[in-house]
N, CA, C and O atoms as a Tripos MOL2 file, in Angstrom:
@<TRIPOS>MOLECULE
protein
  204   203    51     0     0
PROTEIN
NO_CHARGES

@<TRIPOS>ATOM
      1 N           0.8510   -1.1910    0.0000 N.3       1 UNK1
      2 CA          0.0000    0.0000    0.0000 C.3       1 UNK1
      3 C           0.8880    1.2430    0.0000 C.2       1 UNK1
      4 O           1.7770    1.3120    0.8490 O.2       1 UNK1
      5 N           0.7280    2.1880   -0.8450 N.am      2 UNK2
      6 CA          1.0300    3.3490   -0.9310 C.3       2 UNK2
      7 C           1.3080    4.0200    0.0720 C.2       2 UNK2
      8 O           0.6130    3.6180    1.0050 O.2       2 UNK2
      9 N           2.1250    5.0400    0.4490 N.am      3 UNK3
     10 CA          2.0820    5.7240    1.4810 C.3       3 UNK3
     11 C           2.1710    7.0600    1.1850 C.2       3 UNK3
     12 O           2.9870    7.5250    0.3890 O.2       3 UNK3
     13 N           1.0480    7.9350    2.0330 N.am      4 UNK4
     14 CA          0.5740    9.0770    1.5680 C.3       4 UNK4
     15 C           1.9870   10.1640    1.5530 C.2       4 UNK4
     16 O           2.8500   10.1480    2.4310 O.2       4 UNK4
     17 N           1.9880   10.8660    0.6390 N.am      5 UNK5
     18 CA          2.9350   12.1010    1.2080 C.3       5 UNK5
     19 C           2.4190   13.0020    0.8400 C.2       5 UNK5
     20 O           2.3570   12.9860   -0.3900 O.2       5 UNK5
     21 N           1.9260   13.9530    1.3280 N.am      6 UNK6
     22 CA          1.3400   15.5380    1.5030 C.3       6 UNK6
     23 C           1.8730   16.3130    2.5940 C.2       6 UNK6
     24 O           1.6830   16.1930    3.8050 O.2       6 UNK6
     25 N           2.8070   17.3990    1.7280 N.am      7 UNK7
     26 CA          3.5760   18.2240    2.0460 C.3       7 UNK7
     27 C           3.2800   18.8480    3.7130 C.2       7 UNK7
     28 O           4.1470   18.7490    4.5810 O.2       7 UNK7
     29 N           1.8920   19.5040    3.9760 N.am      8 UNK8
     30 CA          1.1470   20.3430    4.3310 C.3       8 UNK8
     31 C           0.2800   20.1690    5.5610 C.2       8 UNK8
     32 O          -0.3100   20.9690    6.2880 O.2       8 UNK8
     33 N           0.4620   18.2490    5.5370 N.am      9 UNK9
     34 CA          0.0420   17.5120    6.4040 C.3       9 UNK9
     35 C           1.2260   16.0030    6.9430 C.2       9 UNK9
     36 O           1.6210   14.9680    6.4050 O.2       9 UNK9
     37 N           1.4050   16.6560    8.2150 N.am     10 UNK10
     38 CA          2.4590   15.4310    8.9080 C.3      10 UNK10
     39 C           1.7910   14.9900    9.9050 C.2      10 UNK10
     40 O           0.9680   15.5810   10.6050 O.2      10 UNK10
     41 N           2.3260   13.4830    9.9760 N.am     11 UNK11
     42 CA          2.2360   12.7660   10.8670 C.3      11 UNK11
     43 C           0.9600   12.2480   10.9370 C.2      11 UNK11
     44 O           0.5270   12.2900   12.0890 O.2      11 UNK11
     45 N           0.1390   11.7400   10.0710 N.am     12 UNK12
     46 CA         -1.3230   11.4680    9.5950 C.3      12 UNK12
     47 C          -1.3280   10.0290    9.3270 C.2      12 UNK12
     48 O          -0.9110    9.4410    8.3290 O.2      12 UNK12
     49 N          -1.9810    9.4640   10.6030 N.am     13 UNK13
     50 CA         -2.0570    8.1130   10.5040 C.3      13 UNK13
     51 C          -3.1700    7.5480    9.3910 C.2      13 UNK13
     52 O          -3.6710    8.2830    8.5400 O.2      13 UNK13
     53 N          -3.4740    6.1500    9.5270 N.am     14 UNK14
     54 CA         -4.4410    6.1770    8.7980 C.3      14 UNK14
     55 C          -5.8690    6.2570    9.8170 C.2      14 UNK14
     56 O          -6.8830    6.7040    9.2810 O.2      14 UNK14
     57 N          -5.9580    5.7660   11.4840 N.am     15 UNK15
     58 CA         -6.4370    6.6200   12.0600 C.3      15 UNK15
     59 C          -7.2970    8.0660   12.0420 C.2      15 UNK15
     60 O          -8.4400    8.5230   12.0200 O.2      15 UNK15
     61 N          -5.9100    8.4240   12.0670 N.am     16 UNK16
     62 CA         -6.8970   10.2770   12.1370 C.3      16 UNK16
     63 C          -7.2460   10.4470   10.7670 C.2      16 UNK16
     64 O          -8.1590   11.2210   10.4820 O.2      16 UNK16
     65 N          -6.5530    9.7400    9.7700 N.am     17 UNK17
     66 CA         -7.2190   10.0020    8.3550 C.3      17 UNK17
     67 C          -8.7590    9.3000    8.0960 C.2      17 UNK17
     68 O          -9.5410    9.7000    7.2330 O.2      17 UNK17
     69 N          -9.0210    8.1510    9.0440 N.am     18 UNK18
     70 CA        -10.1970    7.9130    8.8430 C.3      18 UNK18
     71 C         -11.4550    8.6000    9.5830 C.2      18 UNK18
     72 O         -12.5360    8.5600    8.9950 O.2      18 UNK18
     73 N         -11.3780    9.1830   10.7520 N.am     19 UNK19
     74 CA        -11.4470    9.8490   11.6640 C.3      19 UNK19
     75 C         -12.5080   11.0480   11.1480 C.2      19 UNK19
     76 O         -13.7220   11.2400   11.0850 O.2      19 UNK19
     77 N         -10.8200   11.9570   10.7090 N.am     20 UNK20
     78 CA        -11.2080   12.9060    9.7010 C.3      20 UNK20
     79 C         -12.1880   12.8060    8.3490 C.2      20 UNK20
     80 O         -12.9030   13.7550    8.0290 O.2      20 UNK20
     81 N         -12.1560   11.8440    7.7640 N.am     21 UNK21
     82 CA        -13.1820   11.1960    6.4350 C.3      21 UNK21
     83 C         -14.8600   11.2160    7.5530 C.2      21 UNK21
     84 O         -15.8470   11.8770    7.2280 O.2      21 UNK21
     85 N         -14.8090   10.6050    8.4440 N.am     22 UNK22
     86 CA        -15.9710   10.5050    9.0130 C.3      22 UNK22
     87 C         -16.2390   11.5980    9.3220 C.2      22 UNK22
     88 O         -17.3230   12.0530    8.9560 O.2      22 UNK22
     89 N         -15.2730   12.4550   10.1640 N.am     23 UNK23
     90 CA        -16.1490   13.7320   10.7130 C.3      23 UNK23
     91 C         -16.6440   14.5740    9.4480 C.2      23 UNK23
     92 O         -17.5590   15.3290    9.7750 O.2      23 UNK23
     93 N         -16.2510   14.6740    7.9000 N.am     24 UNK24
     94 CA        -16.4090   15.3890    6.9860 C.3      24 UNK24
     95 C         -17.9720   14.4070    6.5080 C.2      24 UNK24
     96 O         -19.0170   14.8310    6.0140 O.2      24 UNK24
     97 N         -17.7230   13.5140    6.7540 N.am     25 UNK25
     98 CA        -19.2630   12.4810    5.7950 C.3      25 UNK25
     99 C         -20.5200   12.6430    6.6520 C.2      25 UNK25
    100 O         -21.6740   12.5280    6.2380 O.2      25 UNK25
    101 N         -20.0960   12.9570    8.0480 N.am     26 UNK26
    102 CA        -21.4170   13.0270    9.5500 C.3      26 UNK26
    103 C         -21.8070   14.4840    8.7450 C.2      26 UNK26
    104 O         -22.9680   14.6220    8.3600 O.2      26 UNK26
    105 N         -20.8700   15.5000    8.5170 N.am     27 UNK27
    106 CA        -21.2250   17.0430    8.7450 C.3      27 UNK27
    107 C         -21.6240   17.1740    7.2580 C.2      27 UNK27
    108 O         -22.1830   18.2420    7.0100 O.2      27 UNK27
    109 N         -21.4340   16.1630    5.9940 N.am     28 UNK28
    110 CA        -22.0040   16.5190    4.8590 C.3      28 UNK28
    111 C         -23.2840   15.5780    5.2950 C.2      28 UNK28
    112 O         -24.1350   16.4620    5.3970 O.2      28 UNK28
    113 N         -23.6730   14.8790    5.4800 N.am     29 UNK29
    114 CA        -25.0790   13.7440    6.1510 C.3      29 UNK29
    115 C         -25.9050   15.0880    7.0260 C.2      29 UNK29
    116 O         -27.0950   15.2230    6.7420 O.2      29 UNK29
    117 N         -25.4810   15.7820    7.7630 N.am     30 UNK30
    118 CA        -26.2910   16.1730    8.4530 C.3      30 UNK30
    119 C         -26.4410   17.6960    7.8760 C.2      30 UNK30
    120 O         -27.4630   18.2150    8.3230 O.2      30 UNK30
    121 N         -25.8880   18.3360    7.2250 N.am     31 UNK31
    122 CA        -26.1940   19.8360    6.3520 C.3      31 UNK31
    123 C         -27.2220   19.4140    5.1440 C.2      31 UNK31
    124 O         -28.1880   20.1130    4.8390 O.2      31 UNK31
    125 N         -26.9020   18.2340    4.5260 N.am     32 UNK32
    126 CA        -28.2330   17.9060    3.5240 C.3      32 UNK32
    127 C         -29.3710   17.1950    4.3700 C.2      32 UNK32
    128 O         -30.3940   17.2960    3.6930 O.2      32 UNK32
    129 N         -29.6250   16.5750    5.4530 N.am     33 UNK33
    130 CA        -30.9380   16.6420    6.2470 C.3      33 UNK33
    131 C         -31.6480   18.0670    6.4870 C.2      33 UNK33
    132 O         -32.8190   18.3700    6.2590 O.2      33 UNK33
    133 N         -30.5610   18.8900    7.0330 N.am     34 UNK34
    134 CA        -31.1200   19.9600    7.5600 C.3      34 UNK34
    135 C         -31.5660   20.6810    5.8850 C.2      34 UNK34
    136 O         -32.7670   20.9140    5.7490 O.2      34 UNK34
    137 N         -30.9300   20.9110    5.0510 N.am     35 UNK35
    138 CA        -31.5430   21.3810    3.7660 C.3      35 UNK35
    139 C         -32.9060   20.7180    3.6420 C.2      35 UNK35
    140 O         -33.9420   21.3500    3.8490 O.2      35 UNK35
    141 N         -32.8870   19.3790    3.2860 N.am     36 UNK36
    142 CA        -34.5090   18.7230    2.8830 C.3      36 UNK36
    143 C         -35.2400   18.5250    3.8940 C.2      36 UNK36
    144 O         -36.3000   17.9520    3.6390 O.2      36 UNK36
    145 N         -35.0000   18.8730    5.2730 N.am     37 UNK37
    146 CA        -35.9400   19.0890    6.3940 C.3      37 UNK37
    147 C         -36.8440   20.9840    6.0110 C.2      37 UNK37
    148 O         -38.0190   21.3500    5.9670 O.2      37 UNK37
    149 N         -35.2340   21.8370    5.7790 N.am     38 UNK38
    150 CA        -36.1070   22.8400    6.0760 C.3      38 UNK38
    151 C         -36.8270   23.0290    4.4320 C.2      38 UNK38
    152 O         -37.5750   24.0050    4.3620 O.2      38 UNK38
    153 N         -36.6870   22.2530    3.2000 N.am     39 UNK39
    154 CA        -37.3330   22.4940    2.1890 C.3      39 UNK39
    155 C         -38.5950   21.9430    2.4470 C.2      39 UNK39
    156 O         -39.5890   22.6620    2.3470 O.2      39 UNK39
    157 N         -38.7230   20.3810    2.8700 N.am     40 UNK40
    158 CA        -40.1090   20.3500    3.4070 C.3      40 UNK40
    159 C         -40.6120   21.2740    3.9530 C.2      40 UNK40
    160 O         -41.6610   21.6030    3.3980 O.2      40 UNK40
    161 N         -40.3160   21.9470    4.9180 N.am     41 UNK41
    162 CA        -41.3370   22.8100    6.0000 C.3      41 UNK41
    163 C         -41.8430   23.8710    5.0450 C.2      41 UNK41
    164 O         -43.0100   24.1710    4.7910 O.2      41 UNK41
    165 N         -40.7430   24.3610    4.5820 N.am     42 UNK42
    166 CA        -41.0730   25.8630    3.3380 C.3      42 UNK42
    167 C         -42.9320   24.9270    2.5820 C.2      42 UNK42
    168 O         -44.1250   25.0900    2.8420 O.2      42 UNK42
    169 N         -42.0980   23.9590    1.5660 N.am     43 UNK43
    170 CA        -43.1760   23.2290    0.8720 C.3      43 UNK43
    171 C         -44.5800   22.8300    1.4190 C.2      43 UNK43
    172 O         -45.6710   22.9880    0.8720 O.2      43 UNK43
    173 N         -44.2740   22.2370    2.7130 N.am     44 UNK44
    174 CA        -45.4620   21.4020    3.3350 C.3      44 UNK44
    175 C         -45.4210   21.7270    4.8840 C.2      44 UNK44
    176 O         -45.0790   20.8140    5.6360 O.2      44 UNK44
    177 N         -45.6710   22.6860    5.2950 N.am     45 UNK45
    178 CA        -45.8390   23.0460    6.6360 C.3      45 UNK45
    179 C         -46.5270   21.8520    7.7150 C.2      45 UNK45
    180 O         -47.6140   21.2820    7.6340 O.2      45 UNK45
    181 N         -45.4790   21.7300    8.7040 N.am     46 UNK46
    182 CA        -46.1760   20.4580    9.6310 C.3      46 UNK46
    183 C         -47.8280   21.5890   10.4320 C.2      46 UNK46
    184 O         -47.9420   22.8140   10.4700 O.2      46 UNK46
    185 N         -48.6180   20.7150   10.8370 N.am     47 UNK47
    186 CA        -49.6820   21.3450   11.1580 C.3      47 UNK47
    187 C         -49.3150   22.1650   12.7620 C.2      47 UNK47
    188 O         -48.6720   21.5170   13.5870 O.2      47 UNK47
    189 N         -49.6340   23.1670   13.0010 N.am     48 UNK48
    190 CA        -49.2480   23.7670   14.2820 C.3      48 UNK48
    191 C         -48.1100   24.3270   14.4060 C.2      48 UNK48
    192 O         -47.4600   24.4480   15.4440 O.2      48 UNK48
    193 N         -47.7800   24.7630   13.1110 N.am     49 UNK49
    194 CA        -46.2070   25.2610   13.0100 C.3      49 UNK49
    195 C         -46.8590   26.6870   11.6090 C.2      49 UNK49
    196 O         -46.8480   26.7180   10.3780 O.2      49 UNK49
    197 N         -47.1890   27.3460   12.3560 N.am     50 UNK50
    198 CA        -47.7390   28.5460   11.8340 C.3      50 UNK50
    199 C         -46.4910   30.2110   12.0050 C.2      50 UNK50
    200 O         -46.3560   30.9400   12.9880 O.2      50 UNK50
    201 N         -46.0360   30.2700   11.1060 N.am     51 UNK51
    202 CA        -45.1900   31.4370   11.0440 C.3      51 UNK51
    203 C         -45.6040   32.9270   11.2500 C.2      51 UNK51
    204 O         -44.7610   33.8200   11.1660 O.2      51 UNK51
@<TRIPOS>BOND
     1     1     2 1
     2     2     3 1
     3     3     4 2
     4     3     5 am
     5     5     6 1
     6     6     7 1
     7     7     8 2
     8     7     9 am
     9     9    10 1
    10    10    11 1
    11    11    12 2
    12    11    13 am
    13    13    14 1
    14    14    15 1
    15    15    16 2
    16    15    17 am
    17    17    18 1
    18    18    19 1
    19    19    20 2
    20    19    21 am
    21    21    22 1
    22    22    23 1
    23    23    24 2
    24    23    25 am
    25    25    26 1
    26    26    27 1
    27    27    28 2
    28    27    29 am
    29    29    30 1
    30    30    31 1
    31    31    32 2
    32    31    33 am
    33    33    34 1
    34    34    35 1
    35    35    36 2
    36    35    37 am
    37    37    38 1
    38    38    39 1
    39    39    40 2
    40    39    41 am
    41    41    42 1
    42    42    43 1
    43    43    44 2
    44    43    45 am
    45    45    46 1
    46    46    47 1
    47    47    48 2
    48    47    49 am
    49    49    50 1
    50    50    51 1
    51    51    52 2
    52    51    53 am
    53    53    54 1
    54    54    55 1
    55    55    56 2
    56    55    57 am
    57    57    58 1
    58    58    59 1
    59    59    60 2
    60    59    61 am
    61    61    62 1
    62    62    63 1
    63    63    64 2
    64    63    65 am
    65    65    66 1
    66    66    67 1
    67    67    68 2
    68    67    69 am
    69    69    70 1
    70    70    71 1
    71    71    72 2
    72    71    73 am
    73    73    74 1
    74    74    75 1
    75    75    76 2
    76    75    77 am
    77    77    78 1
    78    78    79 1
    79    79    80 2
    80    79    81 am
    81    81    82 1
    82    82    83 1
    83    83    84 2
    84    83    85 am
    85    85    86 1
    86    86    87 1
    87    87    88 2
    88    87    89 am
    89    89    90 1
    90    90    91 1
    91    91    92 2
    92    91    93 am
    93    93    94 1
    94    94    95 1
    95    95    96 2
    96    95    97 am
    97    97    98 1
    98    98    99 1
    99    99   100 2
   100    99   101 am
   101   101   102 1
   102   102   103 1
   103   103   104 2
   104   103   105 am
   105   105   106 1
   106   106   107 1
   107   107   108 2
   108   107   109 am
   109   109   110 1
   110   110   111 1
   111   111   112 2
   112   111   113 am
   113   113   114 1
   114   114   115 1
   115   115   116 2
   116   115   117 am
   117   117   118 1
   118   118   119 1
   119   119   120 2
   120   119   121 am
   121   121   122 1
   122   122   123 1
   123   123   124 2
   124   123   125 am
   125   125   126 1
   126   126   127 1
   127   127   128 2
   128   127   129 am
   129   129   130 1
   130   130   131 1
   131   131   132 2
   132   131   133 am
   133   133   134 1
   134   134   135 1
   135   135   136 2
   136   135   137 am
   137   137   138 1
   138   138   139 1
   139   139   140 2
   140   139   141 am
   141   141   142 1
   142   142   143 1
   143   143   144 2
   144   143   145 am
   145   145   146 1
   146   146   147 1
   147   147   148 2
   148   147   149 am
   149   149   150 1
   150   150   151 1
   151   151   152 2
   152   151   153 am
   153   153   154 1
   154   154   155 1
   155   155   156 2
   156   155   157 am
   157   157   158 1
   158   158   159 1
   159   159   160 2
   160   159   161 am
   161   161   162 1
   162   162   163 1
   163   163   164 2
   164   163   165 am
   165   165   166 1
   166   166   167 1
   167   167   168 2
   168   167   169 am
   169   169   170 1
   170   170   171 1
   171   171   172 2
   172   171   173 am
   173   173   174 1
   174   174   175 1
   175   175   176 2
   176   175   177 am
   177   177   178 1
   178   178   179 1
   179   179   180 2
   180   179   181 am
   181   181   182 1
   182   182   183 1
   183   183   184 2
   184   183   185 am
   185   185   186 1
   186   186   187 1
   187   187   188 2
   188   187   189 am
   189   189   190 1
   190   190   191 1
   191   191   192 2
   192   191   193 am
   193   193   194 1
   194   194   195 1
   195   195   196 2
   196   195   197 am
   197   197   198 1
   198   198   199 1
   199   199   200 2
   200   199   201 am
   201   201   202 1
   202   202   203 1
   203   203   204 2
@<TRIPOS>SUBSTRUCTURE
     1 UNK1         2 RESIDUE 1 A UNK
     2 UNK2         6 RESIDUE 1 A UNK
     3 UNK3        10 RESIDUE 1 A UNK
     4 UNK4        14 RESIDUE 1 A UNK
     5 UNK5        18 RESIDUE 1 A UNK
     6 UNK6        22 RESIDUE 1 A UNK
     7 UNK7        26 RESIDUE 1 A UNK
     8 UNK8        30 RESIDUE 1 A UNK
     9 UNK9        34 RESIDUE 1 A UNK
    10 UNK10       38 RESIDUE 1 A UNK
    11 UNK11       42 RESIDUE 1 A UNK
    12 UNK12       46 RESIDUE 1 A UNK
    13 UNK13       50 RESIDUE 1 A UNK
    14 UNK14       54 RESIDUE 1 A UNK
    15 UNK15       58 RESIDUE 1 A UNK
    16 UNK16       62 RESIDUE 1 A UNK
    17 UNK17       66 RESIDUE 1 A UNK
    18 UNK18       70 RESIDUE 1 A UNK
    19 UNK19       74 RESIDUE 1 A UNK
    20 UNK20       78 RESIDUE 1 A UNK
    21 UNK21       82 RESIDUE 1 A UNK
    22 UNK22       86 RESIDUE 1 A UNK
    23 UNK23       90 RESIDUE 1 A UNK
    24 UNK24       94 RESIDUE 1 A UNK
    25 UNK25       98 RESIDUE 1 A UNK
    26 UNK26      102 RESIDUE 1 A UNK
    27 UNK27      106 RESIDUE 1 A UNK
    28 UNK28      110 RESIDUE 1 A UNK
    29 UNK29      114 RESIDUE 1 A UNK
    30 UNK30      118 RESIDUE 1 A UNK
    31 UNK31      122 RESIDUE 1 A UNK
    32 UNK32      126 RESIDUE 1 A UNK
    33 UNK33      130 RESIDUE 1 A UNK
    34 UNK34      134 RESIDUE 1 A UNK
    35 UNK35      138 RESIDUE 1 A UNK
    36 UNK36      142 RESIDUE 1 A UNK
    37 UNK37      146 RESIDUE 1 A UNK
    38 UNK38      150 RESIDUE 1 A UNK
    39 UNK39      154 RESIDUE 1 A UNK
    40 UNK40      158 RESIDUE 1 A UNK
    41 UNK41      162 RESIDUE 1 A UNK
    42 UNK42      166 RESIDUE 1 A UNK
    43 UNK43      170 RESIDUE 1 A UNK
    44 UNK44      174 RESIDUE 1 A UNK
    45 UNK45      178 RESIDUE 1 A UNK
    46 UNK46      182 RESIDUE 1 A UNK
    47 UNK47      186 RESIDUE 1 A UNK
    48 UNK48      190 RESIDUE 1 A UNK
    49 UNK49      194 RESIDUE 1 A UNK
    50 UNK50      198 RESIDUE 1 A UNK
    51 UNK51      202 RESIDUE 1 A UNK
């Protein structure tokens, strides 16, 4: 297996490199919920949720 070299980044296990992949995939997972949560509401207002 290859071993990474990027200048800019030392000492990057594969650990914190997976780590890091997850914390970026949770925070893209949860910014597109919150998008098609709040496009529903715009679209289809839950009942009792009057602006």
């Amino acid at each position: 297996m290859a071993e990474l070299r990027i200048p800019y980044i030392q000492d990057v296990t594969p650990a914190k490199l997976f780590t890091l992949i997850t914390l970026i995939v949770l925070l893209v997972i949860l910014i597109t919920k919150l998008f098609i949560l709040k496009e529903q509401i715009v679209i289809n207002p839950p009942p009792g949720l009057v602006p």
